[in-house]
RORO-381681 format. One record per residue (C-alpha): residue in one letter; residue number from 1; x, y, z. Coordinates in steps of 0.001 Angstrom, whole numbers, plus 524288, in hexadecimal, padded with zeros to 5 digits. Example, Ala and Ser with C-alpha at 12.3 -4.5 7.8 and 13.67 -1.06 7.14 Angstrom:
2
@type = a	seq = 1	u = 8300C	v = 7EE6C	w = 81E78
@type = s	seq = 2	u = 83566	v = 7FBDC	w = 81BE4
***
This chain:
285
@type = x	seq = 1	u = 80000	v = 80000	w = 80000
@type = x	seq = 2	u = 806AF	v = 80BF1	w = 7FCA8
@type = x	seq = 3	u = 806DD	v = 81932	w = 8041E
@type = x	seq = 4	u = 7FD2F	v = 82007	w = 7FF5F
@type = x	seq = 5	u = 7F330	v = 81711	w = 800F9
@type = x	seq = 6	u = 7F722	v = 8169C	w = 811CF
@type = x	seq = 7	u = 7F61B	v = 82562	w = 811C5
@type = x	seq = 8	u = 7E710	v = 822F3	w = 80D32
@type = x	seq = 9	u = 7E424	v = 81841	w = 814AB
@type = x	seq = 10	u = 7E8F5	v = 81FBA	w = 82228
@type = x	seq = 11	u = 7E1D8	v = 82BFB	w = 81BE8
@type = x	seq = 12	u = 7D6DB	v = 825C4	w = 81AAB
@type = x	seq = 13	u = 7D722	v = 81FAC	w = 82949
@type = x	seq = 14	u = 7DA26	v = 82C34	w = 82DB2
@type = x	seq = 15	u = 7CE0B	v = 832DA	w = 82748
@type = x	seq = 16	u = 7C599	v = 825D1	w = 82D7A
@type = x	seq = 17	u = 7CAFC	v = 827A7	w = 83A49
@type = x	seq = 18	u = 7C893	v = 8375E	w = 8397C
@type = x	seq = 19	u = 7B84B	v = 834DB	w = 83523
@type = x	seq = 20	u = 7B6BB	v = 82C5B	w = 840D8
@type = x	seq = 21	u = 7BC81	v = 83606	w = 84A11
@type = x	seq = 22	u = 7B4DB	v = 84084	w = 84670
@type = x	seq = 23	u = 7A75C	v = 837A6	w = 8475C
@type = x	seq = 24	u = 7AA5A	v = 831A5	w = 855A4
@type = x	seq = 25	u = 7ADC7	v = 84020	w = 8593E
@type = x	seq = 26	u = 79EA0	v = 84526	w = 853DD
@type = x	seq = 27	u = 79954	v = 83908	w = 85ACB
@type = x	seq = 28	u = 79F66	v = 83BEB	w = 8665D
@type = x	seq = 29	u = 79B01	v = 8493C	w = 86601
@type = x	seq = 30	u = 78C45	v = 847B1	w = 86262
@type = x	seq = 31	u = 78C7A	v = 83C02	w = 86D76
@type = x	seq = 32	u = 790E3	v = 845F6	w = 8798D
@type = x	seq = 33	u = 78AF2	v = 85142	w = 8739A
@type = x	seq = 34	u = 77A90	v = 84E16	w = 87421
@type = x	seq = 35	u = 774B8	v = 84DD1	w = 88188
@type = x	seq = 36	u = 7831F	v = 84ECE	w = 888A5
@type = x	seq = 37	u = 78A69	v = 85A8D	w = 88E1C
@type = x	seq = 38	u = 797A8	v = 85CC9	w = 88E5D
@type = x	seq = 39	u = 79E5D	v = 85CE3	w = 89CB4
@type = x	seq = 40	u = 7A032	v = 86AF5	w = 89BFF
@type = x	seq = 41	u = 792EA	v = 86EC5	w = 89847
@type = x	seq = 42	u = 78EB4	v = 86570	w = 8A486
@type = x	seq = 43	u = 7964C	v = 86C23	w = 8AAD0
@type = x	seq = 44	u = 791F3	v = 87AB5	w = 8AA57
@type = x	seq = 45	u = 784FF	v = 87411	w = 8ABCE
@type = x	seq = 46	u = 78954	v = 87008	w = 8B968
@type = x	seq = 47	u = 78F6F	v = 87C2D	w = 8BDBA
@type = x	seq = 48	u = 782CC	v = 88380	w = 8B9B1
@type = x	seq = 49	u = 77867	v = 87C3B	w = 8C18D
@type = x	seq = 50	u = 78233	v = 87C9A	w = 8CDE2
@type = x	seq = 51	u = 7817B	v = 88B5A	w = 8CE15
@type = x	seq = 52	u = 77251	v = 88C9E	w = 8CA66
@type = x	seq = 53	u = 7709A	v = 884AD	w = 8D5B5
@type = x	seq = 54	u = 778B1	v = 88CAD	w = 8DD60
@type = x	seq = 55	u = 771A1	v = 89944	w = 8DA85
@type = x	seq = 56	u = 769CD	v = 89FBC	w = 8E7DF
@type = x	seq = 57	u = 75B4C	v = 89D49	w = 8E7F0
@type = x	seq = 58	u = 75A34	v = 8AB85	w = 8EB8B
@type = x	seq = 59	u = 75FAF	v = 8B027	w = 8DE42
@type = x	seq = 60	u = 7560D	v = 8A8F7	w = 8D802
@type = x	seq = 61	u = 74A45	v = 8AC41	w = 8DEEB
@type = x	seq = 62	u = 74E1F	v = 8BBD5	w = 8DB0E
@type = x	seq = 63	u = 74EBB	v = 8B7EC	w = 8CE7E
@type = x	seq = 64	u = 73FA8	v = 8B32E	w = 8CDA6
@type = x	seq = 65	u = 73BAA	v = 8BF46	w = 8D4CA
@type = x	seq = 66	u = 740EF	v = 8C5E5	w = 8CCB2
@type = x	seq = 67	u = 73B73	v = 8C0A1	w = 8C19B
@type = x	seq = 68	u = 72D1A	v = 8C057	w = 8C912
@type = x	seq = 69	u = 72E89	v = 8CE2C	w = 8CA39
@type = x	seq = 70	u = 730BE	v = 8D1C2	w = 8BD16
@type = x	seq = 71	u = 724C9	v = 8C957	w = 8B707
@type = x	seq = 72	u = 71C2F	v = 8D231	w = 8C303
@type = x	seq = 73	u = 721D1	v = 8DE3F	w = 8BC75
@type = x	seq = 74	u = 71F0C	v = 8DB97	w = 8AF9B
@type = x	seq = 75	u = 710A2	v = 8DCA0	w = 8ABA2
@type = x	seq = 76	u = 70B71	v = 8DCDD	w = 89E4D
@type = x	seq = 77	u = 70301	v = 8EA62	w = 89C4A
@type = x	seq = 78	u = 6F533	v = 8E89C	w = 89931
@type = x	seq = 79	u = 6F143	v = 8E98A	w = 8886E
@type = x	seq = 80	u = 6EABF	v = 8F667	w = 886A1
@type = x	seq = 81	u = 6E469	v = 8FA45	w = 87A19
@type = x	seq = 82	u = 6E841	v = 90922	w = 874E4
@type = x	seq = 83	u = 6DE0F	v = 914B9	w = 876F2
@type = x	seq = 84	u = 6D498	v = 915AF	w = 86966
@type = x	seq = 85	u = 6D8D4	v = 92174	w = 8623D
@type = x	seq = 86	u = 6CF1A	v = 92C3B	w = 861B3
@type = x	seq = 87	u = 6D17E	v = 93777	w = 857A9
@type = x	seq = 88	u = 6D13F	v = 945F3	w = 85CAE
@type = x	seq = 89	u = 6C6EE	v = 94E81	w = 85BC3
@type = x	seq = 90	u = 6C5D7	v = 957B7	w = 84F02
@type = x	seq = 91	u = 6C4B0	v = 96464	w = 85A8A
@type = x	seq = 92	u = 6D264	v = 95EEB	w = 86024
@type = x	seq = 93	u = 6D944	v = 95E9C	w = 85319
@type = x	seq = 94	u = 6D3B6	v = 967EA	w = 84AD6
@type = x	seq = 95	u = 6D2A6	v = 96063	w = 83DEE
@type = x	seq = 96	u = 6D92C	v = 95199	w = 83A30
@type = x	seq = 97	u = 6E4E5	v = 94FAA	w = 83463
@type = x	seq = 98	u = 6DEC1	v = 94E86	w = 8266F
@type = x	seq = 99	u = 6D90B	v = 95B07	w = 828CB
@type = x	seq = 100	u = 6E7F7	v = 960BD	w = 82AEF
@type = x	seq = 101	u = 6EBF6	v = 95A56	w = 81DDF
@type = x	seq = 102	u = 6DFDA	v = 95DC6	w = 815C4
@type = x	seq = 103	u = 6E2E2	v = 96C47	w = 81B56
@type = x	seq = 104	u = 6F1A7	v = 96CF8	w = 81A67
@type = x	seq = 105	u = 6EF26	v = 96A07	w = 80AC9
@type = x	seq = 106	u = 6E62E	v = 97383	w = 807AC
@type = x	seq = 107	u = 6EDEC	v = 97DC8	w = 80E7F
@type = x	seq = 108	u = 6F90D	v = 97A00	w = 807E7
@type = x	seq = 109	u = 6F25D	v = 97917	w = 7FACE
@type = x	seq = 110	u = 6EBCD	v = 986AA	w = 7FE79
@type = x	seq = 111	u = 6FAE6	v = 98C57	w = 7FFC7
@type = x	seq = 112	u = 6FF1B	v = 98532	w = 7F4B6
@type = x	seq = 113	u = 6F4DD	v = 98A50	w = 7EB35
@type = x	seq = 114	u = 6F6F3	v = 9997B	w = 7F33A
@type = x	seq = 115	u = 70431	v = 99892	w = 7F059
@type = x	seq = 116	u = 7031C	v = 9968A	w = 7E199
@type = x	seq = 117	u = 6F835	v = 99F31	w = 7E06B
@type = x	seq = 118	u = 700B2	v = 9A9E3	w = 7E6E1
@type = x	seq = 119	u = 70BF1	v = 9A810	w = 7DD84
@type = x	seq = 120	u = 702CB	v = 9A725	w = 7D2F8
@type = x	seq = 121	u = 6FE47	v = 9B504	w = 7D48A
@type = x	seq = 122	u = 70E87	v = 9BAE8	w = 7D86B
@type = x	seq = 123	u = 70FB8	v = 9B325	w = 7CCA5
@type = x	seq = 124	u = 70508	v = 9BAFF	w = 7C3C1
@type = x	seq = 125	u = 70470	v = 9C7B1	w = 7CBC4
@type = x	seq = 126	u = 70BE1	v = 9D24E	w = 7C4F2
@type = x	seq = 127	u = 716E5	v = 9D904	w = 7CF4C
@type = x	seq = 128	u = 71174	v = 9E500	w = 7D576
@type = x	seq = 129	u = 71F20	v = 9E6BB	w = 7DB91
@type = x	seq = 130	u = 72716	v = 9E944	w = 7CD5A
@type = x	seq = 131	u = 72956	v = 9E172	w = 7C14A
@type = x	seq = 132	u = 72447	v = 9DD62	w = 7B601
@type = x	seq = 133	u = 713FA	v = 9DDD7	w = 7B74B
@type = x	seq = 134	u = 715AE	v = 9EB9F	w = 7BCBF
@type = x	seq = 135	u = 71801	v = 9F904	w = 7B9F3
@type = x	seq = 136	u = 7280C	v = 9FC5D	w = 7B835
@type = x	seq = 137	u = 72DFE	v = A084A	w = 7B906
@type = x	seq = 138	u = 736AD	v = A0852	w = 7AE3A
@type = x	seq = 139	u = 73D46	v = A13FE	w = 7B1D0
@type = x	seq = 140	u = 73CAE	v = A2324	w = 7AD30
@type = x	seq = 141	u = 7366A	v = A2451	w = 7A077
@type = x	seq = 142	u = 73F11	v = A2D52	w = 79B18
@type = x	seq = 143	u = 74BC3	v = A2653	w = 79D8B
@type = x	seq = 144	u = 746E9	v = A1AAB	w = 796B2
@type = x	seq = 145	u = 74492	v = A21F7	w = 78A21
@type = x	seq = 146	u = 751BF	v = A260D	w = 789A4
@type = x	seq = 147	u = 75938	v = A17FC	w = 78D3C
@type = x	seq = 148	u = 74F4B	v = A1188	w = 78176
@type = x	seq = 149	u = 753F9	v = A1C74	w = 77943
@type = x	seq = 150	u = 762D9	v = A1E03	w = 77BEC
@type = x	seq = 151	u = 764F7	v = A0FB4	w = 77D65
@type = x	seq = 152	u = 75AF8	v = A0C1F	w = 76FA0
@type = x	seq = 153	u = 7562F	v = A0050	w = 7767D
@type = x	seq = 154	u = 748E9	v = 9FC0B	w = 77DA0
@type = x	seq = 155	u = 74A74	v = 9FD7A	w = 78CF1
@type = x	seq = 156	u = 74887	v = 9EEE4	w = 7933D
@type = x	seq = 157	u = 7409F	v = 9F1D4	w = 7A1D8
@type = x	seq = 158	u = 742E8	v = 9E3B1	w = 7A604
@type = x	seq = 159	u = 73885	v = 9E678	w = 7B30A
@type = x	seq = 160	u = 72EF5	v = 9E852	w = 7A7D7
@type = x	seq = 161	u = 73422	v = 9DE29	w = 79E11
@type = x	seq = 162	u = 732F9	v = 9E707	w = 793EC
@type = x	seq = 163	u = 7382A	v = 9F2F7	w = 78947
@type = x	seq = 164	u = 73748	v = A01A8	w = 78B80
@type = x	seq = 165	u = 738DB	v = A0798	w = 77EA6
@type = x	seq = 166	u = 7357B	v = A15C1	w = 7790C
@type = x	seq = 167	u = 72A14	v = A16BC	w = 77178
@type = x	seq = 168	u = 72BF2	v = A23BC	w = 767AE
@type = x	seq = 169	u = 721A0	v = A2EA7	w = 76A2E
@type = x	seq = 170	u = 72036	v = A2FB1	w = 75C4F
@type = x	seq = 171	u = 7176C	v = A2231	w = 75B63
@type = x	seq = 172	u = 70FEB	v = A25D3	w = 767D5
@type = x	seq = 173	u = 7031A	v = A2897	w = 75E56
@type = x	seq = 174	u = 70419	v = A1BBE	w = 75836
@type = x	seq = 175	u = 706F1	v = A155B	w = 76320
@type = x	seq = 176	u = 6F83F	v = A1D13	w = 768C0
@type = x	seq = 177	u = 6F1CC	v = A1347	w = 75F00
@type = x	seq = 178	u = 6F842	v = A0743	w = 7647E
@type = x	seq = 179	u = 6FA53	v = A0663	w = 771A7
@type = x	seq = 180	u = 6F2E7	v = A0BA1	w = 77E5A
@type = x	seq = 181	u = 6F532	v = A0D2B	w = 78C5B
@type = x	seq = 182	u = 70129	v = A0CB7	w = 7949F
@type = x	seq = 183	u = 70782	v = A064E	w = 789EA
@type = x	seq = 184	u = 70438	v = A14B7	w = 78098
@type = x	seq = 185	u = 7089C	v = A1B80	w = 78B8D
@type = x	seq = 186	u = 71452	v = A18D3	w = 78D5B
@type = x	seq = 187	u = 716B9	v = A1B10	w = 77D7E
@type = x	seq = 188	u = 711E1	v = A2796	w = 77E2F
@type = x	seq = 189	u = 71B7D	v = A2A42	w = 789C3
@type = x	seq = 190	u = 726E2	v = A230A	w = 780BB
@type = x	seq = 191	u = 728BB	v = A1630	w = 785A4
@type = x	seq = 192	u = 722C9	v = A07FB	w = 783A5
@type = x	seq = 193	u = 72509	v = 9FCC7	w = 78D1A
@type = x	seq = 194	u = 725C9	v = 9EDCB	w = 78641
@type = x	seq = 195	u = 7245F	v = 9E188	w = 78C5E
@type = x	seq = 196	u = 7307A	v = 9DA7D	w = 787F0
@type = x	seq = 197	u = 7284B	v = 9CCD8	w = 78582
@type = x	seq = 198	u = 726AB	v = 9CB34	w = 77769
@type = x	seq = 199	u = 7178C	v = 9C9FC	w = 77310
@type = x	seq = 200	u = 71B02	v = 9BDAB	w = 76CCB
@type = x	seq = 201	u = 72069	v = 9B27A	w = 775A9
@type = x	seq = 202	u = 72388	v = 9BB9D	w = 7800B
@type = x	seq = 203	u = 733D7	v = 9BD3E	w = 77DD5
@type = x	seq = 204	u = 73B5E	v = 9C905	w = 78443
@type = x	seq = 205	u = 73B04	v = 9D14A	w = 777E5
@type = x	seq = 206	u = 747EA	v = 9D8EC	w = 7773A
@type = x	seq = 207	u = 74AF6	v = 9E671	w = 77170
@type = x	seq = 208	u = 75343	v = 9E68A	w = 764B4
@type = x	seq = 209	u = 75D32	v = 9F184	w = 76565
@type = x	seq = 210	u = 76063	v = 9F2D0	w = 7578D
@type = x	seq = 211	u = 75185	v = 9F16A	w = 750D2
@type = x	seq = 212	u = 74CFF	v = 9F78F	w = 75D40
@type = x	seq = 213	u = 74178	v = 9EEE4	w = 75C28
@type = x	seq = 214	u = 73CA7	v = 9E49E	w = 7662B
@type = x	seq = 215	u = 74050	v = 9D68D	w = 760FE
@type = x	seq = 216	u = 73C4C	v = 9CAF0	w = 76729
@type = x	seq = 217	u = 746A3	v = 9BE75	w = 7683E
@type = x	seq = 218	u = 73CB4	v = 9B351	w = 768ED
@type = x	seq = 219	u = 734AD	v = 9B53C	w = 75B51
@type = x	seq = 220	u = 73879	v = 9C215	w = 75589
@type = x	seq = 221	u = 72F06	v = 9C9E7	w = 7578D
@type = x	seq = 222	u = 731A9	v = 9D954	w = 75635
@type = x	seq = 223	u = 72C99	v = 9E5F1	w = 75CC4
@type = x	seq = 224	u = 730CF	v = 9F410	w = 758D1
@type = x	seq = 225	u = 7368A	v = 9FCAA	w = 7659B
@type = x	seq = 226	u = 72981	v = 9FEB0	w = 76B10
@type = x	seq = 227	u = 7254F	v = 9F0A2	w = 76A5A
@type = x	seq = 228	u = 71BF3	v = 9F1D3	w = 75EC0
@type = x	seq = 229	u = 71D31	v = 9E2D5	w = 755BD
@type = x	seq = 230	u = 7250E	v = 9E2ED	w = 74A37
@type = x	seq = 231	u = 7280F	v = 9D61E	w = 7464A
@type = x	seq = 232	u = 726AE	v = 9C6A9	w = 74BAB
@type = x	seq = 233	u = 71C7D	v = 9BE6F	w = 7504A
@type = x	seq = 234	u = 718A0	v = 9C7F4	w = 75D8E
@type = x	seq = 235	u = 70A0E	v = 9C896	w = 75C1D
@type = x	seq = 236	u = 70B82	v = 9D7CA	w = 760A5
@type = x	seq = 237	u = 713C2	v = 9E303	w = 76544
@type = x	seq = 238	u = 71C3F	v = 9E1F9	w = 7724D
@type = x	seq = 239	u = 71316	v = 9E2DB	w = 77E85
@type = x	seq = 240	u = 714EA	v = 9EEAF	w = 786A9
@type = x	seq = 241	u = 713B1	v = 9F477	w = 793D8
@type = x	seq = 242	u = 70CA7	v = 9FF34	w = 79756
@type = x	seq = 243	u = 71347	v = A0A09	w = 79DB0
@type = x	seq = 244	u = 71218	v = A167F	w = 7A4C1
@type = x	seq = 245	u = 71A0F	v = A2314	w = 7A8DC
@type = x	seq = 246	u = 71BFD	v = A254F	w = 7B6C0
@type = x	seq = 247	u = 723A6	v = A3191	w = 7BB9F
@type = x	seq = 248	u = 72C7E	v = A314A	w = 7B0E1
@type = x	seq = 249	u = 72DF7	v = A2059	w = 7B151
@type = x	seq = 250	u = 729A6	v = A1706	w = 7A926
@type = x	seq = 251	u = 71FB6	v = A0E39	w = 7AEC9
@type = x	seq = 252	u = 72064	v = A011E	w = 7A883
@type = x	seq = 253	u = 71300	v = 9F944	w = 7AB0D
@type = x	seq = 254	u = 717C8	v = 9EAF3	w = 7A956
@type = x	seq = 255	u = 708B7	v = 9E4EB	w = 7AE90
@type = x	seq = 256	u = 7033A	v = 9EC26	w = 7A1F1
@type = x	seq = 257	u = 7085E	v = 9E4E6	w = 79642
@type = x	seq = 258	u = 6FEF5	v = 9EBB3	w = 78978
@type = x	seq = 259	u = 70245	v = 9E2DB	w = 77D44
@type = x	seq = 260	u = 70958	v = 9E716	w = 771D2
@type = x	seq = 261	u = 70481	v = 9EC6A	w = 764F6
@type = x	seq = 262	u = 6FEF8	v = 9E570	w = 75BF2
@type = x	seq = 263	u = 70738	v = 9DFAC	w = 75069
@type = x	seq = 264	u = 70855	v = 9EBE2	w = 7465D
@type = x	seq = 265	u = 7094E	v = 9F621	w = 75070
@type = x	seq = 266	u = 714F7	v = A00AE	w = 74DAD
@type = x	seq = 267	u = 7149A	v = A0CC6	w = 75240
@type = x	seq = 268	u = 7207D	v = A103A	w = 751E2
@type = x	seq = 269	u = 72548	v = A0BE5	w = 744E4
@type = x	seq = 270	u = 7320D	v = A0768	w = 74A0E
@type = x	seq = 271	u = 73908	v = 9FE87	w = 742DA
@type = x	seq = 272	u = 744DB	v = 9F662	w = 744CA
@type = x	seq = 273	u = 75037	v = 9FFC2	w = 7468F
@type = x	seq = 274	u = 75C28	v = 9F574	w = 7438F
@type = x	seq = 275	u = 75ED5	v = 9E6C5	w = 743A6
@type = x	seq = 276	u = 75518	v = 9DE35	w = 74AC4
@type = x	seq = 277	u = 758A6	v = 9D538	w = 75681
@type = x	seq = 278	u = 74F96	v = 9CA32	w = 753A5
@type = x	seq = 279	u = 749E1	v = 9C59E	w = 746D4
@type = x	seq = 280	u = 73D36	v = 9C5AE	w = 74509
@type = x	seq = 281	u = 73E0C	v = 9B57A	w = 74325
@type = x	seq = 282	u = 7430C	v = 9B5C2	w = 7533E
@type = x	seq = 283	u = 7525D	v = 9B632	w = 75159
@type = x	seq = 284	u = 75C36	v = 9C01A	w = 7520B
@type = x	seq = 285	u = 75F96	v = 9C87C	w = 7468B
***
């Protein structure tokens, strides 16, 4: 037999040997281990009936007083049922709490619809305190004559949003025919006051230096230096303010707009004194 096959015999003995071992060491256990105790666990069973035994009688008689007098103290409270709720009276409150809501919204509502009715009106009013929607001193009557003249230009009054320009005494009987009112007046006395807003579409219509006419941006539509239509889609003349002469001043009246003359109207047979600004087609010449 050679070598090899000793080593696995004597490994195999080995591993026989080893199973055995291990299953007489589990039976051994599970034998001592149900229904026995070990000798240490016997023991500290010993040693702890010895001293319960040992204890004073008196110890243990405080001990079940105490616990007499404990279950005496503590008693269990008697079920009661809650009070029914009544409501208070409607003299003690004054109104229910639906009553507060249903009030608190119409009030507020009532505010609300105050409020914008207030603006509203600020909104539409015309300012009593200055502005445009009432009457502007414009400044002595005299002096403006002379700035329109030396200068050659229309005088802007931006409170009024509108033109101060000369209107010649020579056309004054013409002009009789055509206009009334304040807005006569103040030709007669040399002046006419136009709204800047074109009768048209309503654009800022500026005054050309060099024609010395009015020409609107927007459309091309033309006025001659008093505002009279000469050219463009404008359905009429330039609207105008009327005016009157206070100690010397010219009183502007911006909350009495009269509208311009109809289309044909020229009294002062002015025409274009030098290249226009706009085209009549709406662009610049």
């Amino acid at each position: 037999m050679g070598s090899t096959a000793v080593i696995g015999l004597v490994a195999a003995a080995l591993a026989v040997l080893a199973v055995i071992g291990v299953v007489t060491a589990r039976y051994s256990d599970l034998h001592h281990g149900v229904g026995t105790l070990s000798r240490e666990e016997r023991a500290r069973d010993a040693d702890h009936r010895r001293r319960r035994s040992n204890l004073p009688r008196a110890g243990v008689a405080v001990e079940r007083t105490a616990r007499t007098r404990t279950s005496a103290a503590v008693q269990v409270a008697a079920p009661t049922l809650p009070a029914p709720f009544s409501p208070p009276e409607a003299d003690t409150t004054g109104f229910t709490r639906r009553q507060f809501f249903n009030r608190s919204a119409v009030t507020l509502m009532a505010v609300g619809f105050a409020g914008f009715g207030a603006a509203s009106l600020a909104f539409l009013w015309p300012r009593l305190s200055g502005g445009f929607g009432t009457k502007i001193n414009a400044g002595n009557l005299d002096e403006l004559k002379a700035t329109i003249r030396d200068n050659k230009n229309a005088f802007y009054l931006a409170e009024a949003r509108g033109w101060i320009v000369q209107y010649p005494a020579v056309a004054v009987p013409k002009a009789q025919a055509v206009y009334k009112g304040a807005v006569l007046a103040g030709m007669e006395a040399g002046v006419v006051a136009l709204y800047q807003r074109c009768p048209h579409l309503g654009c800022r219509v500026p005054f050309c230096a060099s024609s010395q006419w009015f020409e609107c941006p927007c459309h091309g539509s033309q006025y001659n230096r008093v505002g009279e239509k000469k050219g463009g889609p404008a359905p009429r003349g330039m609207d105008r303010f009327g005016v009157a002469i206070k100690s010397g001043n010219l009183i502007v009246d911006t909350g009495n707009i009269s509208l311009g003359p109809p289309i044909g109207t020229n009294t002062t047979g002015q025409e274009a004194e030098g290249p226009h600004c706009i085209t009549s087609a709406g662009g610049h010449a």
